[in-house]
MIMARFI-351162 format. One record per residue (C-alpha): residue number from 1; residue in one letter; z negated, x negated, y. Coordinates in steps of 0.1 Angstrom, whole numbers, plus 5000, padded with zeros to 4 digits. Last residue first. Layout:
% MIMARFI-351162
{k:NUM	r:A	Z:Z	X:X	Y:Y}
...
***
This chain:
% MIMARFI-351162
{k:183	r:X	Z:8962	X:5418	Y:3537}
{k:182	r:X	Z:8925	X:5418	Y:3550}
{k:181	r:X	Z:8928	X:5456	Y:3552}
{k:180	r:X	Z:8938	X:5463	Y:3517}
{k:179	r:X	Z:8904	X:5443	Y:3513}
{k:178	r:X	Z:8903	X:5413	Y:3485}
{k:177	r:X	Z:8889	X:5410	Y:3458}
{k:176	r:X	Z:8883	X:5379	Y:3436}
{k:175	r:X	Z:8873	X:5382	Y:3401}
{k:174	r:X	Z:8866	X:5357	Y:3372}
{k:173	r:X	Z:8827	X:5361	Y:3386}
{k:172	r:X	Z:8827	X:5398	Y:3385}
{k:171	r:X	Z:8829	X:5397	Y:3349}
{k:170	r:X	Z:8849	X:5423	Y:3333}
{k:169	r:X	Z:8850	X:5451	Y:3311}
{k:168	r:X	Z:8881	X:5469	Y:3312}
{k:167	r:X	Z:8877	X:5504	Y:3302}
{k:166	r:X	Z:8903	X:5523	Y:3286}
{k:165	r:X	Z:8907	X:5564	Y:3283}
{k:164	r:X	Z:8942	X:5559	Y:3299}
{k:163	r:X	Z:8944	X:5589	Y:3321}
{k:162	r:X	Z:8913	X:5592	Y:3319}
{k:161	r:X	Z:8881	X:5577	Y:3317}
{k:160	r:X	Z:8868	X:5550	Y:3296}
{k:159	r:X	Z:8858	X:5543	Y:3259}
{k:158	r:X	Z:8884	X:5521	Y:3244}
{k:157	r:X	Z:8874	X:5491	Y:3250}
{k:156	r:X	Z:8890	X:5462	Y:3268}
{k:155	r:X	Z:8867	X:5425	Y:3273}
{k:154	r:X	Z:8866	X:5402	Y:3299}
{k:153	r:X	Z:8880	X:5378	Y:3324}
{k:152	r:X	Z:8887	X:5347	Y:3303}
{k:151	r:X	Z:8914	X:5325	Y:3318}
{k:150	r:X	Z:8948	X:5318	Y:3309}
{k:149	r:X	Z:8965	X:5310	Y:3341}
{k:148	r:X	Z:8989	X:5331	Y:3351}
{k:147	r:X	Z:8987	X:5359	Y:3323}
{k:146	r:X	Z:8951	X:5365	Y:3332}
{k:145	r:X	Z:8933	X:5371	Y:3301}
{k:144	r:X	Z:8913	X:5404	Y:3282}
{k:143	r:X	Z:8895	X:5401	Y:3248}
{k:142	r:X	Z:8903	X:5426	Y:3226}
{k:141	r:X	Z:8877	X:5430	Y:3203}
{k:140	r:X	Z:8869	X:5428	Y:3165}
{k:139	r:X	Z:8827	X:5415	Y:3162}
{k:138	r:X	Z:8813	X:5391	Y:3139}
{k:137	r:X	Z:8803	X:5372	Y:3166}
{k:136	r:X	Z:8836	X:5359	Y:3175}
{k:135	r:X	Z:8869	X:5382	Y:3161}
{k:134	r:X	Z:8885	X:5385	Y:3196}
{k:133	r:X	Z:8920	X:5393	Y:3195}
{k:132	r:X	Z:8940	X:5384	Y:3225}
{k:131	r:X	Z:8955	X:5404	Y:3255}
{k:130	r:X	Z:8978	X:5400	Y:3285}
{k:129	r:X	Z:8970	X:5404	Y:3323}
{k:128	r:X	Z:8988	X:5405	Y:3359}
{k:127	r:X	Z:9021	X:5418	Y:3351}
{k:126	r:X	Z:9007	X:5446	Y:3337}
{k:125	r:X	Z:8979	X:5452	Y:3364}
{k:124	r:X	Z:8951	X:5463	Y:3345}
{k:123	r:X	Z:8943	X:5503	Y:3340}
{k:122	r:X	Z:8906	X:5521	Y:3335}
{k:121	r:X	Z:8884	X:5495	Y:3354}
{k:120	r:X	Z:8852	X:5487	Y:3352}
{k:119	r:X	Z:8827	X:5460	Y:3370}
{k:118	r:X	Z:8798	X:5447	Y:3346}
{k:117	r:X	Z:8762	X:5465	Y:3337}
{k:116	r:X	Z:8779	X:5494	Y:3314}
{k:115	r:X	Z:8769	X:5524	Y:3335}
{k:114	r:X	Z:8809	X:5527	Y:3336}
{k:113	r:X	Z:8812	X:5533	Y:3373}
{k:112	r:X	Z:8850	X:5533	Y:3381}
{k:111	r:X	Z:8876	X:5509	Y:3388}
{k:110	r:X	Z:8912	X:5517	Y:3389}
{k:109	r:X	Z:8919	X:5527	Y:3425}
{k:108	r:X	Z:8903	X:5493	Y:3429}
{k:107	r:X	Z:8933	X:5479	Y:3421}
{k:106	r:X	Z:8933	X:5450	Y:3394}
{k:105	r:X	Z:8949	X:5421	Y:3384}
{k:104	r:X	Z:8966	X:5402	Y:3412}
{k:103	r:X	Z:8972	X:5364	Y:3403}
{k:102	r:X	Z:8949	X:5342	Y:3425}
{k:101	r:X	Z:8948	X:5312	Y:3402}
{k:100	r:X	Z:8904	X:5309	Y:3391}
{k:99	r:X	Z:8890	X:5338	Y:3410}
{k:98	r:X	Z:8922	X:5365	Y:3394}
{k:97	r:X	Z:8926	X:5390	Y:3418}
{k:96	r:X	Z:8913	X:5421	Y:3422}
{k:95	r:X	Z:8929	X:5447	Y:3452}
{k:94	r:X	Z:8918	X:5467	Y:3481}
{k:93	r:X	Z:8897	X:5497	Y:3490}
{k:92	r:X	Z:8860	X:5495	Y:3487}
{k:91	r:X	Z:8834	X:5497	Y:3463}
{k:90	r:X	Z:8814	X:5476	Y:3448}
{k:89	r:X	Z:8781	X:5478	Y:3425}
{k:88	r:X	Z:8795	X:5458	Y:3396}
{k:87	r:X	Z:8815	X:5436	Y:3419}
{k:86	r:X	Z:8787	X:5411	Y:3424}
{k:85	r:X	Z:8778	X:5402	Y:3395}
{k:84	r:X	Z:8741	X:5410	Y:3387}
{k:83	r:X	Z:8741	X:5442	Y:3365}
{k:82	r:X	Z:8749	X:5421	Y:3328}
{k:81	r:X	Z:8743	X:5391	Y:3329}
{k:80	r:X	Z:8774	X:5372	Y:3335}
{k:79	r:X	Z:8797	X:5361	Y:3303}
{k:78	r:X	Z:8808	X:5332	Y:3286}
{k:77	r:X	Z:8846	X:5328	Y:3279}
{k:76	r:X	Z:8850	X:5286	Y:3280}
{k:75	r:X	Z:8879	X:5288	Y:3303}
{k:74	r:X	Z:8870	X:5317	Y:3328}
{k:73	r:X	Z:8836	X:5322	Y:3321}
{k:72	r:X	Z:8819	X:5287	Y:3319}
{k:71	r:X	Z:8845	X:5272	Y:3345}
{k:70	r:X	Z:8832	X:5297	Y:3370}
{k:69	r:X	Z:8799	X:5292	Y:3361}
{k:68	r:X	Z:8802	X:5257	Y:3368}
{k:67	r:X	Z:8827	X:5257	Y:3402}
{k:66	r:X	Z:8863	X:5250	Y:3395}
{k:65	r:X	Z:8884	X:5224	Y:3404}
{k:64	r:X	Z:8868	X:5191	Y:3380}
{k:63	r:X	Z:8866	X:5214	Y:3351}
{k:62	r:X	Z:8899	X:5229	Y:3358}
{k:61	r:X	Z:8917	X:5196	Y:3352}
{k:60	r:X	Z:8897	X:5188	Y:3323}
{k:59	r:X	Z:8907	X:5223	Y:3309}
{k:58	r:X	Z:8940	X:5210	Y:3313}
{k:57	r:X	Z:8963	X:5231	Y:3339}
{k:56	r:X	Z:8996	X:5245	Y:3324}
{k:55	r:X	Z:9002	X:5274	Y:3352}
{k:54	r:X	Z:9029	X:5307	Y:3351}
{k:53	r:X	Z:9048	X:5307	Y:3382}
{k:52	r:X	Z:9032	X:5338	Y:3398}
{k:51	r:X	Z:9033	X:5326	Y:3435}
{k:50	r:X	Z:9015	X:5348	Y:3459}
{k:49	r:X	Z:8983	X:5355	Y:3458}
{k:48	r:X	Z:8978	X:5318	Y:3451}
{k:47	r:X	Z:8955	X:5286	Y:3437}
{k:46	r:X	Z:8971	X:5262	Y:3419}
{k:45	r:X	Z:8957	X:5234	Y:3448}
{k:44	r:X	Z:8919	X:5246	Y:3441}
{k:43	r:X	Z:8895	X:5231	Y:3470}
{k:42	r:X	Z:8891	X:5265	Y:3489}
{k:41	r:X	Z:8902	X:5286	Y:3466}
{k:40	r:X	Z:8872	X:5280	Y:3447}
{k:39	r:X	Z:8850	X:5288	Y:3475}
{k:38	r:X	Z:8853	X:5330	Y:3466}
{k:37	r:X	Z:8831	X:5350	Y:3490}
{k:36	r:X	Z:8810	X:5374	Y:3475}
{k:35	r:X	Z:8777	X:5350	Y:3465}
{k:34	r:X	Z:8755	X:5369	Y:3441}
{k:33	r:X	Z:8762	X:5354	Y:3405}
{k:32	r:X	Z:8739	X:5355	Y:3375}
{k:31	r:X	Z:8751	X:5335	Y:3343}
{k:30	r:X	Z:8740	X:5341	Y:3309}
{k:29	r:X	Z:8727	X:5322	Y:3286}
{k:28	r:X	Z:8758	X:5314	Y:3263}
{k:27	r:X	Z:8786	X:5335	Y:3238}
{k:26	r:X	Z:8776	X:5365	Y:3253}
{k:25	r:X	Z:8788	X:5405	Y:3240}
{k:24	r:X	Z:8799	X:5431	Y:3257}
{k:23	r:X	Z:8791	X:5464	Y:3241}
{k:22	r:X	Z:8808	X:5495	Y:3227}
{k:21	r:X	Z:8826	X:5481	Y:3198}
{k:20	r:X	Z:8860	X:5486	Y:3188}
{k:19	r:X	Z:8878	X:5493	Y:3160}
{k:18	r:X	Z:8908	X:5471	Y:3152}
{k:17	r:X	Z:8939	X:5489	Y:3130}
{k:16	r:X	Z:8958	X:5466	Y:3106}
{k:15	r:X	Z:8990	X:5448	Y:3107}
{k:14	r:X	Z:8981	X:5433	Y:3143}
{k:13	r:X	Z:9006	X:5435	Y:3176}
{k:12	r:X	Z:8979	X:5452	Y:3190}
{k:11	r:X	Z:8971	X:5452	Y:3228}
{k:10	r:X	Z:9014	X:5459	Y:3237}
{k:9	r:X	Z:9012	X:5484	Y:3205}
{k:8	r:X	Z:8986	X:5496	Y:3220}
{k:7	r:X	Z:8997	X:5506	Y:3257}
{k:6	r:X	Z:9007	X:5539	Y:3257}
{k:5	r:X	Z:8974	X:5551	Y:3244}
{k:4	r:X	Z:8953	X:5555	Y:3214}
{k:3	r:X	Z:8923	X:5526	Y:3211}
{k:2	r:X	Z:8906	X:5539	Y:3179}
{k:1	r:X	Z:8869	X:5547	Y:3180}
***
Protein backbone atom coordinates (compact mmCIF):
# COMPACT_ATOMS: atom_id res chain seq x y z
CA UNK A 1 0.00 0.00 0.00
CA UNK A 2 1.05 3.49 -0.66
CA UNK A 3 0.69 6.09 2.10
CA UNK A 4 -1.66 8.91 0.07
CA UNK A 5 -2.68 11.81 2.11
CA UNK A 6 -1.95 15.36 2.92
CA UNK A 7 0.83 14.68 4.82
CA UNK A 8 3.37 12.61 2.62
CA UNK A 9 5.39 14.74 1.25
CA UNK A 10 5.98 16.10 5.13
CA UNK A 11 6.68 11.70 5.92
CA UNK A 12 8.61 11.39 2.55
CA UNK A 13 11.02 13.74 1.52
CA UNK A 14 12.62 10.39 -0.39
CA UNK A 15 13.18 10.13 -4.36
CA UNK A 16 11.41 6.93 -4.41
CA UNK A 17 8.04 5.60 -3.14
CA UNK A 18 8.20 3.41 0.45
CA UNK A 19 5.71 0.67 0.82
CA UNK A 20 4.78 -0.27 3.96
CA UNK A 21 4.43 -3.21 6.04
CA UNK A 22 1.64 -4.20 8.17
CA UNK A 23 3.46 -5.21 11.34
CA UNK A 24 5.58 -3.79 14.14
CA UNK A 25 8.50 -5.12 14.29
CA UNK A 26 11.32 -5.67 17.67
CA UNK A 27 14.74 -4.92 17.66
CA UNK A 28 15.07 -6.76 21.56
CA UNK A 29 12.90 -9.09 23.89
CA UNK A 30 10.24 -7.39 24.53
CA UNK A 31 9.16 -5.26 27.24
CA UNK A 32 5.76 -5.67 29.28
CA UNK A 33 4.56 -2.64 31.15
CA UNK A 34 1.43 -2.37 33.51
CA UNK A 35 2.07 0.51 35.81
CA UNK A 36 -0.21 3.77 34.50
CA UNK A 37 1.27 6.41 36.39
CA UNK A 38 4.32 7.97 34.77
CA UNK A 39 7.56 8.25 37.71
CA UNK A 40 9.78 9.61 35.24
CA UNK A 41 8.60 12.94 35.60
CA UNK A 42 9.10 12.70 38.87
CA UNK A 43 13.07 12.76 38.96
CA UNK A 44 13.36 14.16 35.09
CA UNK A 45 14.47 18.08 35.22
CA UNK A 46 13.60 18.34 31.04
CA UNK A 47 10.42 17.17 31.80
CA UNK A 48 7.24 19.61 30.71
CA UNK A 49 3.71 19.97 29.29
CA UNK A 50 4.52 23.17 28.82
CA UNK A 51 7.78 24.32 27.50
CA UNK A 52 8.53 23.17 23.84
CA UNK A 53 12.18 24.45 23.65
CA UNK A 54 13.53 21.72 21.61
CA UNK A 55 16.09 19.42 24.07
CA UNK A 56 19.98 18.26 23.46
CA UNK A 57 20.11 15.61 26.27
CA UNK A 58 23.05 12.82 25.74
CA UNK A 59 21.89 9.39 25.80
CA UNK A 60 24.10 9.09 28.91
CA UNK A 61 22.11 11.75 30.35
CA UNK A 62 18.85 9.96 29.70
CA UNK A 63 20.18 6.77 30.74
CA UNK A 64 20.77 7.93 34.21
CA UNK A 65 16.83 9.87 34.18
CA UNK A 66 14.84 7.47 32.67
CA UNK A 67 13.66 4.18 33.86
CA UNK A 68 15.12 0.78 31.79
CA UNK A 69 12.37 0.09 29.60
CA UNK A 70 11.82 3.44 29.20
CA UNK A 71 15.35 4.19 27.94
CA UNK A 72 15.06 0.89 25.84
CA UNK A 73 12.07 2.28 23.78
CA UNK A 74 12.44 5.77 23.67
CA UNK A 75 16.29 6.14 22.74
CA UNK A 76 17.40 2.70 21.79
CA UNK A 77 13.80 2.00 19.76
CA UNK A 78 12.78 -1.41 21.17
CA UNK A 79 9.32 -2.25 21.39
CA UNK A 80 6.51 -3.60 24.15
CA UNK A 81 4.92 -6.84 23.52
CA UNK A 82 2.49 -6.54 21.76
CA UNK A 83 -1.23 -6.40 23.97
CA UNK A 84 0.39 -5.54 27.42
CA UNK A 85 0.97 -1.70 27.45
CA UNK A 86 -1.10 -0.06 29.14
CA UNK A 87 -2.84 2.25 26.69
CA UNK A 88 -3.72 -0.45 24.27
CA UNK A 89 -7.02 -1.13 26.01
CA UNK A 90 -7.71 2.78 27.13
CA UNK A 91 -10.05 4.97 26.74
CA UNK A 92 -10.88 8.14 28.10
CA UNK A 93 -10.93 11.72 27.22
CA UNK A 94 -7.69 13.64 27.33
CA UNK A 95 -4.38 14.03 25.72
CA UNK A 96 -0.81 11.86 24.93
CA UNK A 97 2.18 13.22 25.79
CA UNK A 98 5.55 12.25 25.22
CA UNK A 99 6.75 9.89 28.72
CA UNK A 100 10.36 10.85 28.27
CA UNK A 101 9.86 15.34 27.79
CA UNK A 102 6.22 15.87 28.17
CA UNK A 103 5.56 17.35 24.65
CA UNK A 104 1.78 16.77 23.62
CA UNK A 105 1.39 14.20 20.86
CA UNK A 106 -1.75 12.78 20.68
CA UNK A 107 -5.58 13.37 21.44
CA UNK A 108 -7.41 10.59 22.24
CA UNK A 109 -10.08 11.75 19.71
CA UNK A 110 -7.44 10.12 17.48
CA UNK A 111 -7.07 6.73 18.78
CA UNK A 112 -8.97 3.93 17.70
CA UNK A 113 -8.92 0.03 18.09
CA UNK A 114 -6.61 -1.28 15.49
CA UNK A 115 -6.63 -5.12 16.70
CA UNK A 116 -2.90 -4.53 16.15
CA UNK A 117 -1.63 -5.29 19.98
CA UNK A 118 -0.26 -1.51 20.65
CA UNK A 119 -2.33 1.86 21.15
CA UNK A 120 -3.52 3.55 17.65
CA UNK A 121 -4.08 6.64 16.44
CA UNK A 122 -5.21 8.04 13.06
CA UNK A 123 -3.56 11.84 13.28
CA UNK A 124 -0.27 13.09 15.54
CA UNK A 125 -0.07 16.31 16.80
CA UNK A 126 2.07 18.25 14.20
CA UNK A 127 3.85 20.19 16.31
CA UNK A 128 4.34 17.40 18.54
CA UNK A 129 6.07 14.66 16.17
CA UNK A 130 8.39 14.31 12.95
CA UNK A 131 9.32 11.27 10.99
CA UNK A 132 12.44 9.09 9.89
CA UNK A 133 12.98 6.34 7.55
CA UNK A 134 13.30 3.05 8.96
CA UNK A 135 15.20 0.50 6.71
CA UNK A 136 16.12 -2.06 9.91
CA UNK A 137 15.19 -5.57 9.45
CA UNK A 138 15.02 -5.52 6.03
CA UNK A 139 11.91 -3.62 6.28
CA UNK A 140 11.01 0.36 4.70
CA UNK A 141 8.98 2.19 7.51
CA UNK A 142 8.38 5.36 8.91
CA UNK A 143 9.45 5.31 12.18
CA UNK A 144 7.65 7.97 14.32
CA UNK A 145 9.71 10.73 16.98
CA UNK A 146 8.82 13.32 19.31
CA UNK A 147 10.08 16.56 17.93
CA UNK A 148 11.17 17.74 21.55
CA UNK A 149 13.26 15.34 22.42
CA UNK A 150 13.99 12.69 19.88
CA UNK A 151 12.71 9.67 21.21
CA UNK A 152 11.24 6.49 19.59
CA UNK A 153 7.46 6.19 20.00
CA UNK A 154 6.56 4.03 17.12
CA UNK A 155 5.87 3.27 13.86
CA UNK A 156 3.07 5.08 10.91
CA UNK A 157 1.34 2.78 8.40
CA UNK A 158 -0.87 3.39 6.18
CA UNK A 159 -3.72 1.22 7.05
CA UNK A 160 -6.06 3.10 9.42
CA UNK A 161 -9.30 4.73 9.47
CA UNK A 162 -10.45 7.79 7.92
CA UNK A 163 -10.04 10.83 7.43
CA UNK A 164 -6.33 10.20 7.18
CA UNK A 165 -6.26 6.40 6.56
CA UNK A 166 -2.94 6.38 8.96
CA UNK A 167 -2.28 4.44 12.00
CA UNK A 168 0.27 5.36 14.43
CA UNK A 169 1.62 2.47 16.10
CA UNK A 170 2.92 3.19 19.37
CA UNK A 171 4.20 1.94 22.48
CA UNK A 172 2.33 2.74 25.45
CA UNK A 173 5.42 3.03 27.44
CA UNK A 174 6.86 6.42 25.35
CA UNK A 175 3.26 7.65 26.32
CA UNK A 176 1.85 9.65 29.04
CA UNK A 177 -1.91 10.61 29.15
CA UNK A 178 -3.30 12.76 30.84
CA UNK A 179 -7.27 13.36 31.61
CA UNK A 180 -8.91 16.65 30.01
CA UNK A 181 -10.15 16.77 33.51
CA UNK A 182 -6.78 16.65 35.25
CA UNK A 183 -5.85 19.82 33.13
Amino acid sequence: MWLKNEIYDEIFSFNHPVIFLQACTQKYEPIKTSSMENTEAKNNPYYSRTDTTKLNVSNDEWKKILAPDLYAIAREAATERAFTGKYNEFDEIGGYYCAVCGNHLFRSTSKFSSSCGWPSFFEADKEGVYYVRDQSYGMDRVEVLCKRCDSHLGHVFDDGPKPTGLRYCMNSVSLEFVADAQK
